[in-house]
Every structure is written in C-alpha cells, then in structure tokens.
DOGURO-97888 format. One record per residue: residue number from 1; z, x, y of N, C-alpha, C in turn; residue in three letters. Coordinates in steps of 0.001 Angstrom, whole numbers. Atoms other than C-alpha are relative to their C-alpha. Example, Ala and Ser with C-alpha at 12.3 -4.5 7.8 and 13.67 -1.06 7.14 Angstrom:
REM residues 2
SITE   nr      n_z      n_x      n_y     ca_z     ca_x     ca_y      c_z      c_x      c_y  rest
SITE    1        0      890    -1190     7800    12300    -4500        0      900     1200   ALA
SITE    2      -60     -820    -1190     7140    13670    -1060      730     -770     1090   SER
//
This chain:
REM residues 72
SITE   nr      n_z      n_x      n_y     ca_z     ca_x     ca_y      c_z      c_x      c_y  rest
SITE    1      766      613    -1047    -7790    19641    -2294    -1255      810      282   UNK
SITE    2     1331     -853      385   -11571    20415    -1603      -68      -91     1880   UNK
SITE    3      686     -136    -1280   -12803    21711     1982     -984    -1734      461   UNK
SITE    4      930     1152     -340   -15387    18501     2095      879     -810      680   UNK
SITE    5     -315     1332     -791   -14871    15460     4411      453    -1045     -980   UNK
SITE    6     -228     1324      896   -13571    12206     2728    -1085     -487      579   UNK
SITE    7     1163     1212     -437   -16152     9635     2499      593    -1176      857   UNK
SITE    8     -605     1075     -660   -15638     6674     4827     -276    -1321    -1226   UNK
SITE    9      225     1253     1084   -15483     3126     3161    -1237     -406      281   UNK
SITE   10     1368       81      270   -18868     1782     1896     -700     -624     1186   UNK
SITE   11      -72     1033    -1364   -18055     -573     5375     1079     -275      340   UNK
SITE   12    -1217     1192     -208   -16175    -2657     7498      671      273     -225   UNK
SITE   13    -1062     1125       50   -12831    -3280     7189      -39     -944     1036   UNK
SITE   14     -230     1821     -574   -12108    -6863     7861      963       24      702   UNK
SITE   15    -1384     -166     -890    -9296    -7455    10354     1034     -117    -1317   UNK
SITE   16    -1031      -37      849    -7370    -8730     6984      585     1287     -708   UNK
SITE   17     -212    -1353      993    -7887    -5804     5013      878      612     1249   UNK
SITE   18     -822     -869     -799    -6649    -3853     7997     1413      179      119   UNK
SITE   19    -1673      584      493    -3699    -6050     8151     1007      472    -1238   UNK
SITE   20     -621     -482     1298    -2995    -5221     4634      249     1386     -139   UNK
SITE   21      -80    -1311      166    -2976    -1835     4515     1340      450     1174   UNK
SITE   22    -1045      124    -1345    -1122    -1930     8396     1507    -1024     -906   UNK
SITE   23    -1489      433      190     2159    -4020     6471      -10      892    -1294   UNK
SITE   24     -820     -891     1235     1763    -1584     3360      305     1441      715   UNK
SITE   25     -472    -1189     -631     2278     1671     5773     1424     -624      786   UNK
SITE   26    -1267     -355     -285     5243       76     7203      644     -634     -629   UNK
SITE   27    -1630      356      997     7069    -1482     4501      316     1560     -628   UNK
SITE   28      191    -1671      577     6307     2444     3310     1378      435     1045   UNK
SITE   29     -628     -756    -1329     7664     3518     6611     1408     -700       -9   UNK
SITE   30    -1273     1056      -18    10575      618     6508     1360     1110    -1657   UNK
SITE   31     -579     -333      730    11547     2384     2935      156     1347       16   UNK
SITE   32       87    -1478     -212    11334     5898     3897     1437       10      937   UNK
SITE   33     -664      137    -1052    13502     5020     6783     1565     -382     -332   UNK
SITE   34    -1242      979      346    16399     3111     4667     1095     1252     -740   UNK
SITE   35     -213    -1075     1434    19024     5159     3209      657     -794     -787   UNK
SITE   36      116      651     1375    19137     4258      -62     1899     -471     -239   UNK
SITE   37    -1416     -843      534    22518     5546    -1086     1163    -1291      562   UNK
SITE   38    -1070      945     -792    23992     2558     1517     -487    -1278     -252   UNK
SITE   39      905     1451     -139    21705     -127      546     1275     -867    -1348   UNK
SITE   40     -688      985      763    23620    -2983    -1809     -694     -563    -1271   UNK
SITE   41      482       56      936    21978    -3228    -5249     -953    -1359      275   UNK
SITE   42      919     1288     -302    20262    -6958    -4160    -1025      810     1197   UNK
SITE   43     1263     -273    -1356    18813    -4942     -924     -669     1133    -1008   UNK
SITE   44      304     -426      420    17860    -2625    -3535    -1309     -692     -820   UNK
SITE   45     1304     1365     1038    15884    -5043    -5851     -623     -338     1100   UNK
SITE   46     1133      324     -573    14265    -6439    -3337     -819     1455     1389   UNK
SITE   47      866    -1212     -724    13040    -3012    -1512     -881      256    -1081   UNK
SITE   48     1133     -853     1235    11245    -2125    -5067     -811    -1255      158   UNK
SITE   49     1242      959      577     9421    -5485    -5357     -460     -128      929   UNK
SITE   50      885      233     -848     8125    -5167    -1982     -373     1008     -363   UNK
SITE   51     1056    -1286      290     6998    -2054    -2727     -664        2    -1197   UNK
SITE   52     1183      308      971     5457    -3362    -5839     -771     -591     -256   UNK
SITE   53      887     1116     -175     3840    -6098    -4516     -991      933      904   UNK
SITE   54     1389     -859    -1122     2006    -3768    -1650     -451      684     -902   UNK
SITE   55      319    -1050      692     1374    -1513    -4168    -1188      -50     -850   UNK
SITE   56     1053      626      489     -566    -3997    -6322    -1012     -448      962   UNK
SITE   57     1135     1008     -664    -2430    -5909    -3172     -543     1644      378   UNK
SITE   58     1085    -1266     -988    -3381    -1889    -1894     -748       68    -1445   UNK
SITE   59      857     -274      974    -4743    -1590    -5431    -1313     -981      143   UNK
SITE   60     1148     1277       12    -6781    -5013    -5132     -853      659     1046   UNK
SITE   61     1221     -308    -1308    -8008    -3818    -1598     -840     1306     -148   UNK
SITE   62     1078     -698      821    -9366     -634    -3197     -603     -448     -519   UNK
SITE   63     1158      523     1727   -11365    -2660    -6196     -925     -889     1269   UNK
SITE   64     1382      383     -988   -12643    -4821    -3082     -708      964      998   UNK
SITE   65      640    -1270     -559   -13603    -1893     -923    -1230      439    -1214   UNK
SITE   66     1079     -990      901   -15288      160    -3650     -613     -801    -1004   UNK
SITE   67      644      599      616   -16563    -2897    -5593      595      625    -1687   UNK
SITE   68     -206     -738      714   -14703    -1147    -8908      682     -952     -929   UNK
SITE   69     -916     1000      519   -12203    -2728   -11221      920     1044     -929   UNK
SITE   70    -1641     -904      357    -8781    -2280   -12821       -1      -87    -1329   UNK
SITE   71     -533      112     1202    -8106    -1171   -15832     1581      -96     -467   UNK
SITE   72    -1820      484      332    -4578    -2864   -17158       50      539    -1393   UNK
//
C-alpha cells in the first residue's frame, strides 16, 4: 500500500450505482455472517451464486465508472 490518497470516482454515483454496491456490501456482510459449516449444501449453492452474480455486476459498475473494459 502507497501513503497517497485514493482517487475519487471520475463522478457521481447515481443513486443505482450506489444501490449496487450498498446490496454487494451486504450480501458480503450476509456471507461473512453465515456459518458455513451449518448451512445445507442448496443454502450453500445458492450463497456462491449470489456472490457471483454481485461480483460480476461490481465488475460491470467498475468498467462504467472508469469507462474501461473487461478482458474475458
């Protein structure tokens, strides 16, 4: 990590974007919170694909933020 400030975003966030980011910190927070170890292999599967669906839309909302794009 470097002493410097982070840059802020180029602008704006939109109330959506906000939104988005606000349900990917607490499905984060929702899976941090779960213990695993008790969950039931179906509550299992579906804890990863929410967390791989936020995972992809926080990627999208970076590429729209920073105007950038994804390499697949």
């Amino acid at each position: 990590m470097t002493d410097e400030p982070s840059q802020p975003p180029p602008g704006p966030l939109t109330d959506f974007q906000r939104a988005r980011i606000d349900y990917a910190r607490r499905d984060l927070e929702y899976a941090r919170a779960e213990d695993l170890a008790q969950l039931p292999h179906d509550g299992l599967i579906l804890l990863l694909e929410r967390l791989r669906t936020r995972l992809d839309d926080t990627l999208s909302l970076i590429e729209e933020i920073t105007g950038g794009s994804r390499d697949m």
